[in-house]
N, C-alpha and C positions, 0 to 999 in steps of 0.2 A: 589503575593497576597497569604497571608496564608489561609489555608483551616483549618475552624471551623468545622474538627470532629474528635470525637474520635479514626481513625486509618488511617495509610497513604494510601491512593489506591497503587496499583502495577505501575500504569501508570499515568502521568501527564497529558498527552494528551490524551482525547477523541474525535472520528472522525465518521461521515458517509461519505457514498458514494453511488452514484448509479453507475448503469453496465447497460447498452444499451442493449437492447433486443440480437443483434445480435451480443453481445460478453457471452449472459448467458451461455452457456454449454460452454465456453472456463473457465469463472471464476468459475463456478464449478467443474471443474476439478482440478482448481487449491488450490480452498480451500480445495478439498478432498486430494489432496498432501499433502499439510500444515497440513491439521487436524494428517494425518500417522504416519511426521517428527517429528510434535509435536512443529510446528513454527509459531508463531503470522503471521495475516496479516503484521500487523507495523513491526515487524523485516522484512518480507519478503522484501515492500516495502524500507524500509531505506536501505538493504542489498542491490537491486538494484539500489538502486539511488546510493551508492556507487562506485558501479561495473559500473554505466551507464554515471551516468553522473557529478558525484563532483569534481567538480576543471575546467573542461571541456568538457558542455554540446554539447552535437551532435544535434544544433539546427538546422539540414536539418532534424534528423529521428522525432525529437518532432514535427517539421511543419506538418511531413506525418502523424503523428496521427495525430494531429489536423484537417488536411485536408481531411483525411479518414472518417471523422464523417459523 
């Protein structure tokens, strides 16, 4: 679907999220990494899933998050 404006955005995808109370000072650590590096959340993400799990998901460690909730 084409976008009616005058200039392309940098990104195609836009996303929220939330972060469980008892993960906030881990993810703030991690965005104040990122902010340092100078690395998007989204690269960071896709970076990982990469490295983690494309082609070849480790659906026992995804269950443990899940199950960790």
């Amino acid at each position: 679907m084409p976008l009616n404006v005058p200039y392309k955005p940098k990104s195609n995808i836009i996303s929220s999220l939330s972060i469980k109370q008892k993960d906030e000072a881990d993810y703030l650590a991690l965005c104040e990494i990122l902010k340092v590096a100078g690395i998007s959340k989204g690269e960071y993400l896709n970076d990982c899933y990469r490295e983690l799990d494309k082609g070849n998901p480790d659906w026992n460690r995804l269950k443990q998050i899940r199950y960790a909730r």
